[in-house]
N, CA, C and O of each residue as an XYZ file, in Angstrom:
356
protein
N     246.789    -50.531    220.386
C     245.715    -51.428    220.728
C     246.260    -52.848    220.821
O     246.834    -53.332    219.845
N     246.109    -53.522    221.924
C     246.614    -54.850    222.204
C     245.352    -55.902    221.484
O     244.155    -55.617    221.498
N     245.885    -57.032    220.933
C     244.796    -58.333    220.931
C     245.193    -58.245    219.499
O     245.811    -57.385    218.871
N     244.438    -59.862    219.024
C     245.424    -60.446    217.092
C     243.900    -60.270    216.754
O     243.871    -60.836    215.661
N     242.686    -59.871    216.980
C     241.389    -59.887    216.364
C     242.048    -60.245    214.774
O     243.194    -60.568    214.465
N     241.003    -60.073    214.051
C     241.149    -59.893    212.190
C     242.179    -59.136    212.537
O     242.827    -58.848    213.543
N     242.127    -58.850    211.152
C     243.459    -58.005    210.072
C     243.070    -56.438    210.093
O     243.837    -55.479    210.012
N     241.584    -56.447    210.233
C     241.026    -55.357    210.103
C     241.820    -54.091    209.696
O     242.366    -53.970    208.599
N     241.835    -53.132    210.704
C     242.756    -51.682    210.302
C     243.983    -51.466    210.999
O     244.707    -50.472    210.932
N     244.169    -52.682    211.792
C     245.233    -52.520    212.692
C     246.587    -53.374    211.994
O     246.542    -54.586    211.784
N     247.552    -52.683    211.742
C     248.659    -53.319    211.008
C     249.691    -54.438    211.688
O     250.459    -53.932    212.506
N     249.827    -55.779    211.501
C     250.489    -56.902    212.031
C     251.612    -57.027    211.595
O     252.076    -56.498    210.585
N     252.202    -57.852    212.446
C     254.044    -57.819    211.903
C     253.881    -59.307    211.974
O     254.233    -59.894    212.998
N     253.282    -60.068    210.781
C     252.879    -61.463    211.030
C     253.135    -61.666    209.286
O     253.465    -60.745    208.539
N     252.943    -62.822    208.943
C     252.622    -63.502    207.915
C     251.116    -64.096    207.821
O     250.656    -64.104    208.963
N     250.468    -64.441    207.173
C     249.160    -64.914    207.028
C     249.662    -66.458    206.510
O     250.533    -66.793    205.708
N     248.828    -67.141    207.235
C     249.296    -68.856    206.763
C     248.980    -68.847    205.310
O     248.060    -68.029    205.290
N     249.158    -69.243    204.051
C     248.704    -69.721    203.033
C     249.182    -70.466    202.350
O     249.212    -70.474    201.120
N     249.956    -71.755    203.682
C     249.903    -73.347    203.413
C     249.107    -74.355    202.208
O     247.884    -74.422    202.335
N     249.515    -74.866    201.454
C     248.161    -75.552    201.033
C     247.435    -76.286    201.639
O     246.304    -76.380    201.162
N     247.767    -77.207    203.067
C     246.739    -77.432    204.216
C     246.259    -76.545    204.405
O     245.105    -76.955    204.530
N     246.191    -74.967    204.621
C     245.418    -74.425    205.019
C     244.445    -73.858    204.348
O     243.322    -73.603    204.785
N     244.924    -73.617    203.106
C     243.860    -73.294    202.023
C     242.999    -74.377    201.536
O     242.016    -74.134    200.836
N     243.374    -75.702    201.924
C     242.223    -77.069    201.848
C     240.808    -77.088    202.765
O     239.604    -77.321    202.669
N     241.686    -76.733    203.578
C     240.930    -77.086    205.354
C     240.032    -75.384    205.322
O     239.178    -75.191    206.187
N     240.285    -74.441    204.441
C     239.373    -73.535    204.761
C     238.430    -72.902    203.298
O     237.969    -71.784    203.068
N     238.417    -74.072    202.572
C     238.217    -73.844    200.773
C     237.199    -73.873    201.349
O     237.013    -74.550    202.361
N     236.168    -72.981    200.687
C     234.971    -72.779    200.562
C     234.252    -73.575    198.913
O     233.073    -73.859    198.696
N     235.468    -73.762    197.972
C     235.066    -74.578    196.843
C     233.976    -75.931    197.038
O     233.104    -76.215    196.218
N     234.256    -76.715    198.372
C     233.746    -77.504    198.856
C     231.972    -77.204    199.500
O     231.003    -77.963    199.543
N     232.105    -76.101    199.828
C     230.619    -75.214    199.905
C     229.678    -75.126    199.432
O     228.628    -75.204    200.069
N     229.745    -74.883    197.807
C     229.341    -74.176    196.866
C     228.231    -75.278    196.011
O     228.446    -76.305    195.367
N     227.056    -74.579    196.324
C     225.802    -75.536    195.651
C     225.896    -75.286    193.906
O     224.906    -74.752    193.406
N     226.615    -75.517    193.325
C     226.769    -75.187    192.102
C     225.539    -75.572    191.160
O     225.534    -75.180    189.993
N     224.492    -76.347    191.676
C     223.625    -76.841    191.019
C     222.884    -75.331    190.778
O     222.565    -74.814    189.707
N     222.709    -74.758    192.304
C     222.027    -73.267    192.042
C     222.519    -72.166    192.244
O     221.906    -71.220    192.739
N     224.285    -72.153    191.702
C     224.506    -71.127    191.237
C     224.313    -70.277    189.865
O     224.220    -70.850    188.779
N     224.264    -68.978    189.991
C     223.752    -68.203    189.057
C     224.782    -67.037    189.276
O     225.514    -66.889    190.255
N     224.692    -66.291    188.232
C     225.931    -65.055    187.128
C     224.568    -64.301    186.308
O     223.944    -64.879    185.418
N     224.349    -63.335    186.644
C     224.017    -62.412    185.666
C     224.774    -61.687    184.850
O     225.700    -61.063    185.369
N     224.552    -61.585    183.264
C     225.479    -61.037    182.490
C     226.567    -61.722    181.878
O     227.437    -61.191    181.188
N     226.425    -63.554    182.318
C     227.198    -64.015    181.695
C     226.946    -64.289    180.250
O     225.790    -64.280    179.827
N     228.057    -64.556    179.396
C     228.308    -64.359    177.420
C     227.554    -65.629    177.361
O     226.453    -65.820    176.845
N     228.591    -66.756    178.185
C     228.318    -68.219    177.763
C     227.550    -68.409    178.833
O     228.224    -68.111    179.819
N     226.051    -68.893    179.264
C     225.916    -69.938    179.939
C     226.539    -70.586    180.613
O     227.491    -71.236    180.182
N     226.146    -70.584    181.940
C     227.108    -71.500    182.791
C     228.500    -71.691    182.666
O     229.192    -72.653    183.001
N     228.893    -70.285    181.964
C     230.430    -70.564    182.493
C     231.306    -69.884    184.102
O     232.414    -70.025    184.619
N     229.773    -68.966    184.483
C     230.390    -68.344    185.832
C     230.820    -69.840    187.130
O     231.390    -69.677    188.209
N     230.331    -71.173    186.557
C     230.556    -71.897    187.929
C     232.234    -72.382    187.509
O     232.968    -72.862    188.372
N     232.635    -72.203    186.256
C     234.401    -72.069    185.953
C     235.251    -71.547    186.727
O     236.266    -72.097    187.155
N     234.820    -70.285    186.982
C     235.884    -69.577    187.900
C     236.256    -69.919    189.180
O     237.259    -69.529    189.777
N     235.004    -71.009    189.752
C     235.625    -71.234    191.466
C     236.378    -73.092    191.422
O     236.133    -74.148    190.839
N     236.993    -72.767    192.050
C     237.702    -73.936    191.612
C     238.486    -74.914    192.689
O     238.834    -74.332    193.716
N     238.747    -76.034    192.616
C     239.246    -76.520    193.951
C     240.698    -75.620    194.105
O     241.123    -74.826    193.267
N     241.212    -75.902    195.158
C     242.724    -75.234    196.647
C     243.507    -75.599    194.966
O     243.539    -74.605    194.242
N     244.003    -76.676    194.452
C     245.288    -76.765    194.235
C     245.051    -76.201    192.284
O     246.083    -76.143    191.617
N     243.602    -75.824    191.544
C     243.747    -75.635    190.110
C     243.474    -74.143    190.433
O     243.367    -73.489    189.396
N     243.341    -73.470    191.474
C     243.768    -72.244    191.912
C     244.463    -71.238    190.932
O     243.831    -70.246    190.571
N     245.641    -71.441    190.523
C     245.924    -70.294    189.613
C     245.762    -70.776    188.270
O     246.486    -70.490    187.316
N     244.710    -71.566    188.267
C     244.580    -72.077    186.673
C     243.202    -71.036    185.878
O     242.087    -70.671    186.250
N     243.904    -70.878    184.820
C     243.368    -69.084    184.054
C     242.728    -69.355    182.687
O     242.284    -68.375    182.090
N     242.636    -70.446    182.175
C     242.500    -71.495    181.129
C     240.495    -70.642    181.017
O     240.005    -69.929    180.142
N     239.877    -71.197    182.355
C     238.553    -71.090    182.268
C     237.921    -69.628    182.655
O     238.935    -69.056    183.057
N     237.450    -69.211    182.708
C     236.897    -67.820    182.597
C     235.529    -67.704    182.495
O     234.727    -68.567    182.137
N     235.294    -66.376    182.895
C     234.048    -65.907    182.171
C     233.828    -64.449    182.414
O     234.131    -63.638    183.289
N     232.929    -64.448    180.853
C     233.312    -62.747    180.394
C     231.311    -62.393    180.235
O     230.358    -62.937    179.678
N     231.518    -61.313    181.006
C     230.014    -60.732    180.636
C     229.328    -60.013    179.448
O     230.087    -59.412    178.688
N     228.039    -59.989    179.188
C     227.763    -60.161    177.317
C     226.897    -58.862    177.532
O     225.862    -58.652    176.900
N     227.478    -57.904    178.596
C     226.805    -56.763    178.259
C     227.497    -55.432    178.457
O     227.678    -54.592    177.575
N     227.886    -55.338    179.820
C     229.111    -54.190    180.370
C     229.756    -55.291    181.066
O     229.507    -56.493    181.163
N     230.659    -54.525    181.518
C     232.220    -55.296    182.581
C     231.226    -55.506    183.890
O     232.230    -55.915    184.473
N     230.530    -55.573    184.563
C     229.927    -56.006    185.849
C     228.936    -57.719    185.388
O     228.199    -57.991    184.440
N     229.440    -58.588    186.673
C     228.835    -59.953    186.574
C     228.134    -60.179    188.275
O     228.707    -60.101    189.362
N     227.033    -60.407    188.025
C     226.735    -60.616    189.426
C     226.314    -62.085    189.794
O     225.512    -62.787    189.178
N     227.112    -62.444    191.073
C     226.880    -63.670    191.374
C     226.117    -63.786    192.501
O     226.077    -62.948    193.402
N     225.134    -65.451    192.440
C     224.759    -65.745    193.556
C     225.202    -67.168    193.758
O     225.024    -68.090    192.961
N     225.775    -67.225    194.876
C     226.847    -68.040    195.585
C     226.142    -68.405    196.633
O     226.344    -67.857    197.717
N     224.890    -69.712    196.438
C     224.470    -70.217    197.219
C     225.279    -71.324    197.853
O     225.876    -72.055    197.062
N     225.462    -71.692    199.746
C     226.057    -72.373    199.743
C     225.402    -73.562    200.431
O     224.224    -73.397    200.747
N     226.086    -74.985    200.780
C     225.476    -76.089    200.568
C     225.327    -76.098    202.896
O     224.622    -76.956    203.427
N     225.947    -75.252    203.598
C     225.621    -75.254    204.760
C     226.074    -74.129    205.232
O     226.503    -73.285    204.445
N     226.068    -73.915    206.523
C     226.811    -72.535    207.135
C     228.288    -72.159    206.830
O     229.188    -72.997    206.879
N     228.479    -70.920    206.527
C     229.729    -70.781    206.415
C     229.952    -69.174    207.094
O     229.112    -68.278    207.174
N     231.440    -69.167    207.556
C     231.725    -68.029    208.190
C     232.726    -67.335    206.853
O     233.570    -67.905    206.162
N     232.219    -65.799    206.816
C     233.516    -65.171    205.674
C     233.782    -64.116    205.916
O     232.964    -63.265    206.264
N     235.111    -63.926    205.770
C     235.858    -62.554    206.707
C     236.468    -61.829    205.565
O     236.979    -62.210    204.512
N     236.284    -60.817    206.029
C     237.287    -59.801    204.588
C     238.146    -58.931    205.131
O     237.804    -58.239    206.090
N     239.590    -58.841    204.487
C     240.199    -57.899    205.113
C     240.678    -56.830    204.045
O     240.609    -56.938    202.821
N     241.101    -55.942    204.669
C     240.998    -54.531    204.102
C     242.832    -54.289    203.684
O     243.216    -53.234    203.180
């Protein structure tokens, strides 16, 4: 199958950019209405808005959050305008 569509199921002989310009210019951290985000099942209060974090404190592991009932946390990740989000497999 010819064409670069997504990543989807078709296997690329590419690299994926993950520049830190590019992970700036496509952070969704900047998105994120945190005023009305919400975590069901979180221990502490308001610690689910910890985990999203700006491009560069990224692998920082310091903050967390652990759920106060079983291992499942459900988030709602309202955001502050349109956003496009792609998932690959």
């Amino acid at each position: 199958m010819a064409g670069h569509g997504g990543c989807g199921q078709q296997h690329h002989d590419h690299e994926h950019d993950e520049t830190p310009e590019r992970g700036i210019q496509f952070n969704l951290y900047t998105k994120i209405d945190f005023n009305k985000l919400q975590c069901l099942n979180e221990a502490e209060e308001g610690s689910a808005k910890n985990v999203f974090k700006p491009w560069d404190q990224r692998q920082e592991q310091s903050k967390f959050v652990e759920s106060d009932v079983d291992e499942e946390l459900l988030f709602n990740i309202p955001f502050t305008g349109s956003v496009k989000l792609k998932g690959k497999s």
